[in-house]
C-alpha positions, 0 to 999 in steps of 0.5 A: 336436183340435177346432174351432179357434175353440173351441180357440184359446180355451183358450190361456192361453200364447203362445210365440213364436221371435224371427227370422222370426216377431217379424221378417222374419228378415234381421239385420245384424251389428254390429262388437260382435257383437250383432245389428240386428233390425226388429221390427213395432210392431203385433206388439210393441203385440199382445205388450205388450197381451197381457201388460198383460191377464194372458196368458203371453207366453213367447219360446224363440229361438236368437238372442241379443243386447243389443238383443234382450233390450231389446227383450223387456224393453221389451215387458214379456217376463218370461220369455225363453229366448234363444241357445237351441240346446234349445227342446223341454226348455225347453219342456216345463220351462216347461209343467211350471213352469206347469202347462200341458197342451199344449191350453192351449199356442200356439207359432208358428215359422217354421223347422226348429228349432221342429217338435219344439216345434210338435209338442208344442203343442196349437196349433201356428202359423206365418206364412205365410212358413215353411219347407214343413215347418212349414205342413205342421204347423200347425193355422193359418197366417197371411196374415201374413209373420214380422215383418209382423204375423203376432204380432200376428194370432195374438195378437188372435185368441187375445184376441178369442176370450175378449172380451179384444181391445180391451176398453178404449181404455186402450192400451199402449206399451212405455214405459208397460211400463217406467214402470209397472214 
């Protein structure tokens, strides 16, 4: 483990759980059995952004749900692992399918059930609402609550540590994901 500013530029993957990263981990059930998440659009742009560049996005969560799925496919999410109850197999097949070595590997949870994944990665992250036991493995923290831009904080780290972050005024929205596709 180096410096972390050397470090993080070597990410070539970004994988993040959904409740208390991507949100603030409140959900609201529905009478369908599906779930209402609020979701930061600054952290969703960040996600789109980073896909739209060429960066592996991955998400490895327990939740599940219609909107869930929409909303990963709305971000141009190809690859999604949810109602996952293994993360750490999943994990490791992803890396292997990939090809990745855990130096090039960054997972951000917030919880108990993403440790073993953190402690497979070689950046391990979390936002700064987690539980005792994951900022305690983290190698950084964000100022940032889970669903309050800690995604997008990690992200624009990672891309701006490769001149990647904000490189044109181009932009991107999820509908733009959607009509390209």
């Amino acid at each position: 483990m180096g410096n972390f500013k050397e470090d993080i530029a070597k990410i070539e993957a970004m994988i993040f759980d959904v409740d208390g990263v991507m949100t603030d981990g409140r959900i609201i059930p529905t009478a369908e059995g599906d779930f209402i998440r609020c979701y930061n659009c600054k952290d969703g742009y960040a996600l789109a952004y980073a896909i739209r560049h060429g960066y592996r996005i991955c998400i490895i969560t327990g939740g599940y749900g219609a909107i869930l799925e929409r909303r990963l496919r709305m971000l141009g999410v190809e690859e999604y692992y949810i109602d996952c109850m293994d993360k750490l197999t999943t994990l490791r097949d992803y890396m292997k399918r990939h090809g990745l070595q855990p130096e090039q590997v960054l997972y951000m949870g917030d919880d108990i059930p993403d440790l073993a994944c953190m402690r497979e990665v070689g950046m391990p992250v979390c936002p700064a609402d987690s539980a005792s036991e994951v900022l305690e493995v983290s190698r950084y923290v964000s100022e940032y609550e889970g669903g309050r831009g800690a995604v997008r904080d990690i992200i624009e780290q990672v891309l701006r540590s490769r001149g990647d972050w904000a490189k044109n005024s181009d932009g991107v929205t999820p509908s733009s994901l959607a009509a390209s596709r």
